[in-house]
C-alpha beads as a LAMMPS data file, in Angstrom:
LAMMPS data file: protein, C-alpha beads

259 atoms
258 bonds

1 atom types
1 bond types

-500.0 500.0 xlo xhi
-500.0 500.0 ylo yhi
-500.0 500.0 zlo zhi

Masses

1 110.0

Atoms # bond

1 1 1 279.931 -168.165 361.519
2 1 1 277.906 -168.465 358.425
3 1 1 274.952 -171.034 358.348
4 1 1 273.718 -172.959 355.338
5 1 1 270.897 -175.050 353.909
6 1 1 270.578 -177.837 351.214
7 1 1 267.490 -177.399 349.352
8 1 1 268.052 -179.939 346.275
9 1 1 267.505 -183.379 346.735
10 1 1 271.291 -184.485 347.491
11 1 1 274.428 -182.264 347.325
12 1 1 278.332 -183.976 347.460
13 1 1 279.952 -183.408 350.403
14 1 1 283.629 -184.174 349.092
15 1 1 287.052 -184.486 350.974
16 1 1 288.600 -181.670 348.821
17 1 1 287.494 -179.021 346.825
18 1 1 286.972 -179.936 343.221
19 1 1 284.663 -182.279 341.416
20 1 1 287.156 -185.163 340.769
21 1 1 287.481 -185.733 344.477
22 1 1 286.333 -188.468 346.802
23 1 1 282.506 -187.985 347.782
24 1 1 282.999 -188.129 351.332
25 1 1 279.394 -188.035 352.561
26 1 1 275.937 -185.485 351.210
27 1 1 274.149 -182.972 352.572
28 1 1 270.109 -183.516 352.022
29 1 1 267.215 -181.625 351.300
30 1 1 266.823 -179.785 354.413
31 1 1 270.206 -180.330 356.414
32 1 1 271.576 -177.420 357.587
33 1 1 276.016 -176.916 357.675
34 1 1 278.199 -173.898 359.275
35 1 1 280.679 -172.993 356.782
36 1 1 284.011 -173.133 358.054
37 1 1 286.257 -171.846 355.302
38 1 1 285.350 -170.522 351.569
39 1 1 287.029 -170.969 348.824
40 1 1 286.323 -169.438 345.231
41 1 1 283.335 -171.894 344.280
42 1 1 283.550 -174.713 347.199
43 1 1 283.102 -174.202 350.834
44 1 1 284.394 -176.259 353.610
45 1 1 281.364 -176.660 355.647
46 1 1 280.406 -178.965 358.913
47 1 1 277.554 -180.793 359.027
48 1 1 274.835 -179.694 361.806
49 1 1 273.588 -183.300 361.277
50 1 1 276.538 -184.674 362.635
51 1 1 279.407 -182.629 363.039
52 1 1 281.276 -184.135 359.513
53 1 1 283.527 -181.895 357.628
54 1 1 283.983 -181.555 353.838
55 1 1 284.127 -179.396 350.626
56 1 1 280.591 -178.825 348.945
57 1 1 280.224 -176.623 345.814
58 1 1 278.576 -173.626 346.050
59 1 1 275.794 -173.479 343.900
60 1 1 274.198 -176.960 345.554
61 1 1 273.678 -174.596 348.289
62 1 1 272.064 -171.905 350.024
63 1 1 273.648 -169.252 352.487
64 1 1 271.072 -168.259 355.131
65 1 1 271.172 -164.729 355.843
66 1 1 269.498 -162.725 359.168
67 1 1 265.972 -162.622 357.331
68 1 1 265.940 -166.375 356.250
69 1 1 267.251 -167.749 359.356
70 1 1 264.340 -166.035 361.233
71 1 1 262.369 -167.539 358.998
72 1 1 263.779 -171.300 359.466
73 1 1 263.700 -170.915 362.755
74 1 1 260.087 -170.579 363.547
75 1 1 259.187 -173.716 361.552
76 1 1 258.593 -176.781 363.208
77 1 1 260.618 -179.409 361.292
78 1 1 260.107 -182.857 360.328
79 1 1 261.627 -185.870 358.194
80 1 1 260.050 -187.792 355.703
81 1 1 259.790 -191.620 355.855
82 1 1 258.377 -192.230 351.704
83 1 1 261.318 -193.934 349.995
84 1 1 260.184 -191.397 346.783
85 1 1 258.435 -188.157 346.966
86 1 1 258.139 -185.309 345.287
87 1 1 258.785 -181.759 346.362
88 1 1 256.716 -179.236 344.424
89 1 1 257.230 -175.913 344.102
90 1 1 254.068 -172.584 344.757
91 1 1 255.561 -170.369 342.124
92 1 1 255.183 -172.866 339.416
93 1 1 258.565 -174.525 339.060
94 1 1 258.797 -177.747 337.947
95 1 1 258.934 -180.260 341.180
96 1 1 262.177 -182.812 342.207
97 1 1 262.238 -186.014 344.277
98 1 1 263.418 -185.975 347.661
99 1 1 264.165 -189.176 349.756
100 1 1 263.690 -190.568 353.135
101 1 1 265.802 -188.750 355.877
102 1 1 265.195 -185.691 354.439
103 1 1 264.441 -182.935 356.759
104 1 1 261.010 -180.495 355.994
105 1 1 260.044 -177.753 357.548
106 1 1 256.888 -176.034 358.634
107 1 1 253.423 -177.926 358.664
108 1 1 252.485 -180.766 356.829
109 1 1 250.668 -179.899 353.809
110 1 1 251.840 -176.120 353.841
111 1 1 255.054 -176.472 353.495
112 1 1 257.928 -173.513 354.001
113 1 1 259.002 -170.216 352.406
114 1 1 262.502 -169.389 352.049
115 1 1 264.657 -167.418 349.752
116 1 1 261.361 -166.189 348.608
117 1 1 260.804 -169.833 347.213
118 1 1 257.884 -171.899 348.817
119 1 1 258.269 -175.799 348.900
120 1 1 255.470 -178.234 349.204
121 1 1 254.990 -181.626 350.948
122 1 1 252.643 -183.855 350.967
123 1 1 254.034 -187.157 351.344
124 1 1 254.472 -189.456 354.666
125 1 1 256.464 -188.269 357.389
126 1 1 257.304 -188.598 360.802
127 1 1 258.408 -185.968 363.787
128 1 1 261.681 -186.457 365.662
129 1 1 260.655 -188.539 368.977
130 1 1 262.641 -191.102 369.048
131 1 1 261.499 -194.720 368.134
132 1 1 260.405 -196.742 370.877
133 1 1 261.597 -200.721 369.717
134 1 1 264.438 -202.049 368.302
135 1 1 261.676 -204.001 366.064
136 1 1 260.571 -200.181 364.889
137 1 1 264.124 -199.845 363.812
138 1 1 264.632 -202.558 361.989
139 1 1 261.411 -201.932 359.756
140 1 1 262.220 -198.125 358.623
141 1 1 265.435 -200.155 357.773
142 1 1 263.710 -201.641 354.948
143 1 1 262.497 -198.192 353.598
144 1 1 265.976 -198.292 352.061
145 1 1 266.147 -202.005 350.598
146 1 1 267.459 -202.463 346.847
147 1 1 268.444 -198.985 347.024
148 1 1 272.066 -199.094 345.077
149 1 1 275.269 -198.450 347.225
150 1 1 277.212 -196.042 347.017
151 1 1 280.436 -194.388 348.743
152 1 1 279.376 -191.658 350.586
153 1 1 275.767 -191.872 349.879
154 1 1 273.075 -190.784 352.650
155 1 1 269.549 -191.304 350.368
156 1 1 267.725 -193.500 348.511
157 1 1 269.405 -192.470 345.251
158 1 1 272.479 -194.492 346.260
159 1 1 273.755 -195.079 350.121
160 1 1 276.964 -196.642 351.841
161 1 1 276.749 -198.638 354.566
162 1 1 277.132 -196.387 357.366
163 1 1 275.147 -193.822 356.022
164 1 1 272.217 -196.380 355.916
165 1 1 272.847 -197.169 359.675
166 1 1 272.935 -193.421 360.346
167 1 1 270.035 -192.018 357.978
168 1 1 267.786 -194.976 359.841
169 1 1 268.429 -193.567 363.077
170 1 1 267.639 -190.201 362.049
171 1 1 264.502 -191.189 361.271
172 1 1 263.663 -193.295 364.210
173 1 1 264.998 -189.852 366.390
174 1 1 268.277 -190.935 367.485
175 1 1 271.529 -189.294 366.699
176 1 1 274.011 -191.221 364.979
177 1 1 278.022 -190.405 363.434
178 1 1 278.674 -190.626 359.962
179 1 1 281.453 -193.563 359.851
180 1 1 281.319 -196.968 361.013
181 1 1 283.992 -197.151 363.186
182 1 1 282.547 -194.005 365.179
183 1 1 279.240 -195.649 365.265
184 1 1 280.506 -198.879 366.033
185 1 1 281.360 -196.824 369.822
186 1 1 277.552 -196.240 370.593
187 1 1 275.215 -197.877 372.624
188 1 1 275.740 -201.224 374.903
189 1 1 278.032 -204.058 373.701
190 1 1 276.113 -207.589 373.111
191 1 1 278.469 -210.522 373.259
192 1 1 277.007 -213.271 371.324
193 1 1 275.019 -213.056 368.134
194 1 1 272.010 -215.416 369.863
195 1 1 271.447 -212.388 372.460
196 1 1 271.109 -209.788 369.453
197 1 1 267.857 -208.869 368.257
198 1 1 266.247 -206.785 366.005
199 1 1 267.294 -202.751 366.011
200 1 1 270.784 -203.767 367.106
201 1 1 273.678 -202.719 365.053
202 1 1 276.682 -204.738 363.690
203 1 1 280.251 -203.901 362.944
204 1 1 282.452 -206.293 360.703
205 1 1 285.861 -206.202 360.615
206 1 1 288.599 -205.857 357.490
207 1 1 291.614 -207.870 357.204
208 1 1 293.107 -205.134 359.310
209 1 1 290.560 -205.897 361.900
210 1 1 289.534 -202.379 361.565
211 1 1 286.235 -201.440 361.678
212 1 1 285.138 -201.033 357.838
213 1 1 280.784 -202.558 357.539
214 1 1 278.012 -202.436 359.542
215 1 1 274.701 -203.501 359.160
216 1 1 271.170 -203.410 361.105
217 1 1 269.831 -206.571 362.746
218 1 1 266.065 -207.854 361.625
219 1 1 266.294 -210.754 363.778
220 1 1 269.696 -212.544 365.657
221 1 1 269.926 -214.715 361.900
222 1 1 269.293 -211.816 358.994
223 1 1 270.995 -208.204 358.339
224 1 1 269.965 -205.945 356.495
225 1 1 272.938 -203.971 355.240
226 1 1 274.533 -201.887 352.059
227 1 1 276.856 -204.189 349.978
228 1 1 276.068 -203.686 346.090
229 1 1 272.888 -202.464 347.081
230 1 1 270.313 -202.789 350.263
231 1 1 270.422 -206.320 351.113
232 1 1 268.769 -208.730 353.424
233 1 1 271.403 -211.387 353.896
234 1 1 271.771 -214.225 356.804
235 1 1 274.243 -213.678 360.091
236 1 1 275.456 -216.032 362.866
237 1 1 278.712 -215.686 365.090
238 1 1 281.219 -215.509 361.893
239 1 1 279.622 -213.030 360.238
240 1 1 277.294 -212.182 356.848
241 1 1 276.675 -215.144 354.840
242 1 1 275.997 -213.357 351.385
243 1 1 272.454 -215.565 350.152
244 1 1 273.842 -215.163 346.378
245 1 1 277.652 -216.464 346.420
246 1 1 276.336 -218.623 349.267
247 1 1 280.151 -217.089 350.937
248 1 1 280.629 -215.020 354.040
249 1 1 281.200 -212.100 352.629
250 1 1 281.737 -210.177 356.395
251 1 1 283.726 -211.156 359.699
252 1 1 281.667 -209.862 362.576
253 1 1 283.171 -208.108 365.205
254 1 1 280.946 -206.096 367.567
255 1 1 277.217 -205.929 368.202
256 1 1 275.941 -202.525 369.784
257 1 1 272.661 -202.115 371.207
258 1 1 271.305 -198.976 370.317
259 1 1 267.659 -198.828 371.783

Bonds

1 1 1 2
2 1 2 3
3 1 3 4
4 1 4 5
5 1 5 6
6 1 6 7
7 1 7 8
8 1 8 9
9 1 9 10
10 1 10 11
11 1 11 12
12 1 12 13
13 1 13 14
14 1 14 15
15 1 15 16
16 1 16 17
17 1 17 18
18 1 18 19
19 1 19 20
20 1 20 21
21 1 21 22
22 1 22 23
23 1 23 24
24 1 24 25
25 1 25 26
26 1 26 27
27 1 27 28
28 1 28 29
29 1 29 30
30 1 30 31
31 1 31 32
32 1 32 33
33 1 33 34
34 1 34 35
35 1 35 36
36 1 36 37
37 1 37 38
38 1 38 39
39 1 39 40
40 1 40 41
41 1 41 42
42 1 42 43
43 1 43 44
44 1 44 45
45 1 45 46
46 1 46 47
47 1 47 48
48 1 48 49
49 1 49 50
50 1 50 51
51 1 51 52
52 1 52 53
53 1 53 54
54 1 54 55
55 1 55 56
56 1 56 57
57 1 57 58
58 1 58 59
59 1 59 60
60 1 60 61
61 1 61 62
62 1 62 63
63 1 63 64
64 1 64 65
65 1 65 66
66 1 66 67
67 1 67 68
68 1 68 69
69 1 69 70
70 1 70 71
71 1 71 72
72 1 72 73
73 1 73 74
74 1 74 75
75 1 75 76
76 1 76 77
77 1 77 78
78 1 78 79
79 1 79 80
80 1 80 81
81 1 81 82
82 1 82 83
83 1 83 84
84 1 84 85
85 1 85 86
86 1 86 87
87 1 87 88
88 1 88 89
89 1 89 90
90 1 90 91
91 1 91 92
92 1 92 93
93 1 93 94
94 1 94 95
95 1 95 96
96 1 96 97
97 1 97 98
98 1 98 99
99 1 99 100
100 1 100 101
101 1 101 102
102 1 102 103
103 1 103 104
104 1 104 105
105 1 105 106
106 1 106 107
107 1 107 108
108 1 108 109
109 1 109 110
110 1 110 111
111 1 111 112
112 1 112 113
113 1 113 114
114 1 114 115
115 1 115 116
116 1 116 117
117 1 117 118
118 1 118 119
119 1 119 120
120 1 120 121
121 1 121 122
122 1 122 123
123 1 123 124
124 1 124 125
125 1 125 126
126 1 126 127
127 1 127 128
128 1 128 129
129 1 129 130
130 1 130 131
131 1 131 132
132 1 132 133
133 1 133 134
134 1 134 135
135 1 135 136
136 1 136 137
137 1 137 138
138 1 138 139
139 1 139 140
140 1 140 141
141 1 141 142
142 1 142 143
143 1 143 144
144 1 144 145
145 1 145 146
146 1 146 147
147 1 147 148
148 1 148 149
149 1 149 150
150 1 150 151
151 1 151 152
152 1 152 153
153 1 153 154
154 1 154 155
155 1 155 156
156 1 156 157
157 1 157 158
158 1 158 159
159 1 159 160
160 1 160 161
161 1 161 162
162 1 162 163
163 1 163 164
164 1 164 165
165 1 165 166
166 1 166 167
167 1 167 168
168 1 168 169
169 1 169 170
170 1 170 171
171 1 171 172
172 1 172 173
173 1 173 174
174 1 174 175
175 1 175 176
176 1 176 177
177 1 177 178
178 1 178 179
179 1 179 180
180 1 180 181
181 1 181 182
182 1 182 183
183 1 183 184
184 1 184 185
185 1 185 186
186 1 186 187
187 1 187 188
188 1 188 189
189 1 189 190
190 1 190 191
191 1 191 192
192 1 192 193
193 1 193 194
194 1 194 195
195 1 195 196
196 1 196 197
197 1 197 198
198 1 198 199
199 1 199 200
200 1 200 201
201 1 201 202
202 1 202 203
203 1 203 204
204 1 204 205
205 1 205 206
206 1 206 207
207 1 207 208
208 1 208 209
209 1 209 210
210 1 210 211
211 1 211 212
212 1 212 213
213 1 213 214
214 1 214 215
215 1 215 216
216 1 216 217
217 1 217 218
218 1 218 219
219 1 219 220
220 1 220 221
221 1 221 222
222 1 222 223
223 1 223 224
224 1 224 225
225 1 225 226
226 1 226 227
227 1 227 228
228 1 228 229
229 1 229 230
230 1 230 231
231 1 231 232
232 1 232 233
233 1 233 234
234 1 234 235
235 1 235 236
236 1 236 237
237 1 237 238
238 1 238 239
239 1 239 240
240 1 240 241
241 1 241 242
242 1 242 243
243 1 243 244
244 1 244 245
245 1 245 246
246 1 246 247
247 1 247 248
248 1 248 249
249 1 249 250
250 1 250 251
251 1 251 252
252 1 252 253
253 1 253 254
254 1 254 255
255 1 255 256
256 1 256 257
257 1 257 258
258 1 258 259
């Protein structure tokens, strides 16, 4: 099976292969996919990150062949916590921004070679042990805030609301499924919103009481979640009371401790 890498800051990862379709999820600089089927310019690839399935087009991409894979592997590899930074390029190209939860490889401040390409990095970042408060959470949560939502989004240039929830727990070291209602199945079940506290996640319900938000606890009365954009926004037992329409926007219906 054929391995690949994303080495731009963000490629679509949509549910079928063209460009009108439904961005399902993205691929970020660094995340690595096994391509499944190909197609003419679009291959259906799954995620190494998380096991998520979906058509990306070709040229967003790079196919990692016996020579580069040797390569990748003997980095160490590492993922960067600046909301902004730049990526810069040895031979001279011009740089590109890449954004928090996005994997780098080799050592800080040297940077990789691949594909005969070498990319710098300079910026903060953080190695994958896992985070050791729910309080740790909860602040890389706010890495993301005012960052605009958007469906399918995994980065700072636009996010959804469970790809906040997961790209957060990337960086704090903890594995983490793409959709809410998958997520919503991890970790220990808290009953009542006054035994929550910060780190712990919560899943809101539609009119179809089916999972469809979720949102990462700064205290057991604020959220801070991805609705318009990343938003801090007050919580008790009913749910998300949005601060702006002064509504409850949200109907709670599980809290999962995750750490």
């Amino acid at each position: 099976m054929e391995t690949g890498i994303c080495l731009i800051s963000a490629a679509a990862v949509r549910l079928e292969a063209h460009h009108k379709s439904e961005m399902v999820s993205q691929l970020l600089f660094g995340e690595r996919f096994h391509v499944i089927e190909s197609g003419n310019e679009w291959l259906y690839i799954e995620s190494l990150e998380d096991v998520y399935r979906g058509w990306i087009w070709r040229p967003q991409v790079e196919i990692l062949d016996k020579k580069n894979k040797m390569l990748l592997q003997a980095y160490n590899s590492y993922v960067i916590t600046e909301s902004f930074s730049r990526m810069s390029m040895a031979s001279g190209e011009r740089s590109f921004m890449v954004g928090a939860g996005s994997t780098m490889y080799g050592a800080p401040g040297q940077g990789f070679t691949l594909f005969g390409k070498t990319f710098m990095f300079e910026g903060e970042y953080k190695y994958f042990p896992k985070v050791s408060s729910g309080e740790d959470l909860a602040k890389l949560a706010t890495i993301f805030l005012h960052t605009p939502y958007l469906w399918g989004g995994r980065s700072v240039f636009g996010i959804d609301c469970s790809g906040l929830v997961q790209i957060v727990c990337k960086i704090a070291g903890i594995a983490m499924p793409r959709d809410a209602s998958v997520q919503a199945t991890k970790g220990k079940t808290i009953h009542l919103i006054h035994e929550a506290k910060a780190g712990d996640l919560c899943f809101f319900a539609s009119e179809e009481k089916e999972i469809s938000h979720t949102g990462v606890l700064l205290d057991n009365e604020q959220i801070i979640h991805a609705y318009g954009r990343v938003r801090i926004d007050n919580i008790d037992h009913h749910g998300i009371f949005n601060t702006d329409t002064r509504k409850y926007s949200h109907t709670l219906r599980l809290i999962r401790r995750i750490i």
